[in-house]
N, C-alpha and C positions, 0 to 999 in steps of 0.2 A: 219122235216122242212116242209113250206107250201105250197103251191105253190106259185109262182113268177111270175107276169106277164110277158107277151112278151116286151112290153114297158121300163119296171124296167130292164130286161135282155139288150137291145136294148141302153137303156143307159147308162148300166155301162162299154157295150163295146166301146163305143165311148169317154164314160171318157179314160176307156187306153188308147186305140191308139192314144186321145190327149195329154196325157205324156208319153208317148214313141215316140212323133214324136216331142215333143215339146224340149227334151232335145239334138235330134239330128239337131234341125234348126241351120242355119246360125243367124235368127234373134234374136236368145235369149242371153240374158247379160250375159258379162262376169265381173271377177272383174277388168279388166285392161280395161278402159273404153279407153282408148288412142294406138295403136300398139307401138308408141315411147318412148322414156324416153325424159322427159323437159333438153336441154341445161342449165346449172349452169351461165353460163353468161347472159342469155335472160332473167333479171331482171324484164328489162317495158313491158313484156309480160304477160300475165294471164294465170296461171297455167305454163308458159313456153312456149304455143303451139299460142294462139292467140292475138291478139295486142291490148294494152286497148284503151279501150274509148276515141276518142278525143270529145270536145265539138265541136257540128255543127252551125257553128252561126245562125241566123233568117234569113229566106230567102225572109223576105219583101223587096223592090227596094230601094236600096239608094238614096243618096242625090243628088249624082254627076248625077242617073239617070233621078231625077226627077227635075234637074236646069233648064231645058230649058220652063216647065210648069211656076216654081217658079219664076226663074227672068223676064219672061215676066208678071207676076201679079206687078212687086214691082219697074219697071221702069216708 
């Protein structure tokens, strides 16, 4: 075999020790992306765990806010 630089050697020890450190993180996926199991009755929930979607209405000023401009133009 031929020689091997220091560099090539330099990097294949840092590939290990990043999967040998990777597989013992707290932050690497597991297949149970949730700790809980979804409640069977929590139907209007999504996946069981969070609440769906309500629509937000438009948050332009209404009518009522905007009377006191309007019926003073139309008296």
């Amino acid at each position: 075999m031929g020689h091997v630089s220091r560099s090539t050697v330099t990097v294949c020890w840092i590939l290990v020790i990043v999967v040998l450190l990777m597989s013992s993180c707290n932050g690497a996926r597991s297949m149970q992306p949730f700790k809980g199991k979804p409640l069977k009755q929590s139907s209007g929930y999504f996946f069981g765990f969070l609440p769906r979607a309500m629509p937000i209405p438009p948050s332009g000023p209404s009518r009522q806010h905007n009377s006191i401009g309007f019926d003073q133009s139309h008296n």
